[in-house]
Biotite code that builds the C-alpha atoms (Angstrom):
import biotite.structure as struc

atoms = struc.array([
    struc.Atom([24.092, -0.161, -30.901], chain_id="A", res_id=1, res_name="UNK", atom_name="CA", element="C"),
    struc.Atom([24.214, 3.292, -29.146], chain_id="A", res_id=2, res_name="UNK", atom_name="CA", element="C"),
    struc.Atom([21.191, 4.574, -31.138], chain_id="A", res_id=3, res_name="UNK", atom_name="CA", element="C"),
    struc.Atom([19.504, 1.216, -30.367], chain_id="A", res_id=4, res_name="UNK", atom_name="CA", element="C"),
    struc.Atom([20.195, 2.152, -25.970], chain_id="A", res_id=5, res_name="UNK", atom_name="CA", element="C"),
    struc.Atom([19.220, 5.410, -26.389], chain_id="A", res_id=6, res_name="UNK", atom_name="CA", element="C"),
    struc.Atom([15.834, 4.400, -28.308], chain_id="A", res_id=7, res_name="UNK", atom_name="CA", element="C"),
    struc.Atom([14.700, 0.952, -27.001], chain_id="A", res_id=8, res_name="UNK", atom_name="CA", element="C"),
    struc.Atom([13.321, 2.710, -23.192], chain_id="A", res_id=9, res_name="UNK", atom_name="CA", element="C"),
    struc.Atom([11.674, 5.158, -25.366], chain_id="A", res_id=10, res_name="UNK", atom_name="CA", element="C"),
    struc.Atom([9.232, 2.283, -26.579], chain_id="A", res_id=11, res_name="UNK", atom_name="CA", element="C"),
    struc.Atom([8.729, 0.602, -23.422], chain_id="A", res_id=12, res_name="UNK", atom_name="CA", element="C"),
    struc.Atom([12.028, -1.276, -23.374], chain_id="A", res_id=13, res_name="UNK", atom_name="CA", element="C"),
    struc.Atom([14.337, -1.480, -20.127], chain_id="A", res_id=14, res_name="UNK", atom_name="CA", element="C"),
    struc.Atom([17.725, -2.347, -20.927], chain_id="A", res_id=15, res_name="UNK", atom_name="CA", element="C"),
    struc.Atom([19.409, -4.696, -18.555], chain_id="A", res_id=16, res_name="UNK", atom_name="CA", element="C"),
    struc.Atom([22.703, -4.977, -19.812], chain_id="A", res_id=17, res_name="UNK", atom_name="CA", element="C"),
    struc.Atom([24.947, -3.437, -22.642], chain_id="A", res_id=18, res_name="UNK", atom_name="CA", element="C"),
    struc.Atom([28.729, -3.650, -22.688], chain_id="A", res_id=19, res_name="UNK", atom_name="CA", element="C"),
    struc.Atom([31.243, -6.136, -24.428], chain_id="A", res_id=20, res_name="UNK", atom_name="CA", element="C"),
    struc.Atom([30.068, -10.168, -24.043], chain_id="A", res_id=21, res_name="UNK", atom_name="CA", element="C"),
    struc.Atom([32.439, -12.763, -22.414], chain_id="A", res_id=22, res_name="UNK", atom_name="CA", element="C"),
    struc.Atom([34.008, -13.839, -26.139], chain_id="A", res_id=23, res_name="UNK", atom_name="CA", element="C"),
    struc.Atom([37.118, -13.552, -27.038], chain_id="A", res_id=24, res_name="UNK", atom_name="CA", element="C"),
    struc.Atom([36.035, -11.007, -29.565], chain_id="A", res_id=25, res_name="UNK", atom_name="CA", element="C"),
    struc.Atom([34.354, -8.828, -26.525], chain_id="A", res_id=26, res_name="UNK", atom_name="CA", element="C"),
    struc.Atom([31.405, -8.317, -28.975], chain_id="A", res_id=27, res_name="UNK", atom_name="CA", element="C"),
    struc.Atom([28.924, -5.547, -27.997], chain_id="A", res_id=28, res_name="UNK", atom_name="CA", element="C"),
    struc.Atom([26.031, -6.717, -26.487], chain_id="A", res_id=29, res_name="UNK", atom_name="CA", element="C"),
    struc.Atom([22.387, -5.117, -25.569], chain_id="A", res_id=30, res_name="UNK", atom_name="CA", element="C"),
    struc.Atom([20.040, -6.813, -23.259], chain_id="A", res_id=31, res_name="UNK", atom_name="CA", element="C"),
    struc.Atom([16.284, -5.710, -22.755], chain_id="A", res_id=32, res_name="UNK", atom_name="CA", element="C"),
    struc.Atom([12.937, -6.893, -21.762], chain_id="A", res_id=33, res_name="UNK", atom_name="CA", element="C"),
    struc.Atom([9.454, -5.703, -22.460], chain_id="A", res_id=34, res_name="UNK", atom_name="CA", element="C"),
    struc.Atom([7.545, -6.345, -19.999], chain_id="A", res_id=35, res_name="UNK", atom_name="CA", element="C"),
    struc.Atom([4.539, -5.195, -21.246], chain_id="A", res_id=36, res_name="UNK", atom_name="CA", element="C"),
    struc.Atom([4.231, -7.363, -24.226], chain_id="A", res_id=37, res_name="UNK", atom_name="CA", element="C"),
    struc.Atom([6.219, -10.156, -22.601], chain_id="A", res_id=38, res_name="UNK", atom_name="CA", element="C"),
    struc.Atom([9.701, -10.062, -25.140], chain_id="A", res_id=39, res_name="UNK", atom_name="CA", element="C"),
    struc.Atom([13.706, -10.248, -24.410], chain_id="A", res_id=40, res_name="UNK", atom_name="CA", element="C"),
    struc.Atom([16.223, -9.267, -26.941], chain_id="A", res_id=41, res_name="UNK", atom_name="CA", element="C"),
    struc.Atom([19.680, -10.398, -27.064], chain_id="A", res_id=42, res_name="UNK", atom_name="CA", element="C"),
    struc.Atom([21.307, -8.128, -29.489], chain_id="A", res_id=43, res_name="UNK", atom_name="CA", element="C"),
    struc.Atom([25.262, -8.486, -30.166], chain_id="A", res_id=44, res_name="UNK", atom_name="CA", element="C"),
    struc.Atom([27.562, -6.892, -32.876], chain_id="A", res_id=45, res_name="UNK", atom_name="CA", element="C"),
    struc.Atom([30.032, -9.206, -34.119], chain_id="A", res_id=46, res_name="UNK", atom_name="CA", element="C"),
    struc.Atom([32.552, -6.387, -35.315], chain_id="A", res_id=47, res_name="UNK", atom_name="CA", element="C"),
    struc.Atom([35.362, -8.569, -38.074], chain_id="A", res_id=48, res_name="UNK", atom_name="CA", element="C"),
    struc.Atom([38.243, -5.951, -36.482], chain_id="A", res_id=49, res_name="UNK", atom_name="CA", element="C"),
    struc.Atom([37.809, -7.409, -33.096], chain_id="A", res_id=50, res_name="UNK", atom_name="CA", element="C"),
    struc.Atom([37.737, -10.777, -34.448], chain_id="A", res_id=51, res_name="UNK", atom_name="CA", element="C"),
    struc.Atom([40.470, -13.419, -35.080], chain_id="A", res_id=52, res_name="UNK", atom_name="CA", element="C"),
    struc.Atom([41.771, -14.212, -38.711], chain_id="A", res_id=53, res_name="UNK", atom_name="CA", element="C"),
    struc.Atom([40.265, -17.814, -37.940], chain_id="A", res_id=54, res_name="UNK", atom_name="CA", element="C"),
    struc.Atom([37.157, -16.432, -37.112], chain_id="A", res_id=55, res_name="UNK", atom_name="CA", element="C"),
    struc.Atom([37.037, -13.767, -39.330], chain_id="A", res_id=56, res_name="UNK", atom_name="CA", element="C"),
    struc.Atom([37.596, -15.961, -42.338], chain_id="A", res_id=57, res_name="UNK", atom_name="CA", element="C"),
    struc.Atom([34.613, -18.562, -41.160], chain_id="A", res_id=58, res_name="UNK", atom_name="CA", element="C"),
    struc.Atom([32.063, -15.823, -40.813], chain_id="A", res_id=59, res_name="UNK", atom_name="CA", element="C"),
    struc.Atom([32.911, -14.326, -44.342], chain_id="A", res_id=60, res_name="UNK", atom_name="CA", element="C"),
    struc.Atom([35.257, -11.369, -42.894], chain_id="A", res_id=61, res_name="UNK", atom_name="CA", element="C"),
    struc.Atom([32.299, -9.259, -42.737], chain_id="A", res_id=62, res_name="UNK", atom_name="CA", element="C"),
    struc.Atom([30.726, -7.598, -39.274], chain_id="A", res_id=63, res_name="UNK", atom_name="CA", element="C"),
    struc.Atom([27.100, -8.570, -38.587], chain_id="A", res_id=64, res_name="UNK", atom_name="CA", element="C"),
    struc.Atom([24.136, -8.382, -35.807], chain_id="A", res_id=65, res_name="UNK", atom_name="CA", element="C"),
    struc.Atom([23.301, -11.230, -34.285], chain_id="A", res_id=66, res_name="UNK", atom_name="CA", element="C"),
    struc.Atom([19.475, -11.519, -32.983], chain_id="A", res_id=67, res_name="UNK", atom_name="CA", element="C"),
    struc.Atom([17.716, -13.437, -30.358], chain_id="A", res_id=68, res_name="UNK", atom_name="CA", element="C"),
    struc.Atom([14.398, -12.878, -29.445], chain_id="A", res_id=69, res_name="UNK", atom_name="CA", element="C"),
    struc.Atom([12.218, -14.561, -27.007], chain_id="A", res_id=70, res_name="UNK", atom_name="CA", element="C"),
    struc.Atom([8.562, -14.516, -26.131], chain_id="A", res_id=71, res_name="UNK", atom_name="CA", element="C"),
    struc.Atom([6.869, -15.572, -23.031], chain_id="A", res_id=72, res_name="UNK", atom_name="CA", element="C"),
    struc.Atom([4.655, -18.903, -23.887], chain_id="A", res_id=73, res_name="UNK", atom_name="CA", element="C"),
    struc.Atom([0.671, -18.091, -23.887], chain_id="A", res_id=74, res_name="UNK", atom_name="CA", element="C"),
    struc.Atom([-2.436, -20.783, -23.360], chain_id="A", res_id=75, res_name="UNK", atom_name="CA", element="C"),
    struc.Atom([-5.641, -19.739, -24.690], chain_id="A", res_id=76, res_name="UNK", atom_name="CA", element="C"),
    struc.Atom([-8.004, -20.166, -21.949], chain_id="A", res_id=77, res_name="UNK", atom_name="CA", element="C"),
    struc.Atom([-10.780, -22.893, -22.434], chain_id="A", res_id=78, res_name="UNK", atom_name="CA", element="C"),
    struc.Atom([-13.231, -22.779, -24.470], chain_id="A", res_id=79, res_name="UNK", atom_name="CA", element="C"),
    struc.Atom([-11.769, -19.883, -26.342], chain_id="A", res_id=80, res_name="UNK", atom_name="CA", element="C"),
    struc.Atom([-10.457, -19.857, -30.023], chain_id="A", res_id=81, res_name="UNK", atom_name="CA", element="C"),
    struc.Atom([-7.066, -17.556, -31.057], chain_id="A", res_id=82, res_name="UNK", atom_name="CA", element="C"),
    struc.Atom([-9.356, -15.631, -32.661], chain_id="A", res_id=83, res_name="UNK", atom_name="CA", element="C"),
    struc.Atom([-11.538, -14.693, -29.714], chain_id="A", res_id=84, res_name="UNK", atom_name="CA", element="C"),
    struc.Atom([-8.692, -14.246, -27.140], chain_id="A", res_id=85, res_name="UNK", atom_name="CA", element="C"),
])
């Protein structure tokens, strides 16, 4: 998670947010935006030592990333294919 602060501005990334998340876990969390090709990542680490038995035994006991990514929505202008655009 460190590396991925440090690195992410390096590619065009701006990380708004990185600390522990609201759970009761306080999972590690990363927040950035791209603005130049339109992206947001949600990235949180879901460490099994921070995690309840309950919880732990759901997920598998095993630590994991979780992953959301979202994209801006696009139109291709009329009379344009995908291709063209």
């Amino acid at each position: 998670m460190e590396r991925l602060k440090d690195e992410l501005p390096k590619r065009g990334w701006k990380v708004a947010s990185y600390g522990r998340d609201k759970s009761v876990a306080k999972n590690l969390e990363l927040i950035a935006e791209s603005t130049k090709f339109k992206f947001s990542v949600n990235i949180t680490f879901m460490d099994k030592r921070r995690s309840s038995e309950e919880t732990a035994v759901r997920a598998g006991n095993t630590s994991g990333i979780m992953v959301d990514l979202v994209s801006a929505c696009f139109r291709v202008p009329g009379g344009k294919s995908v291709d063209q655009y």
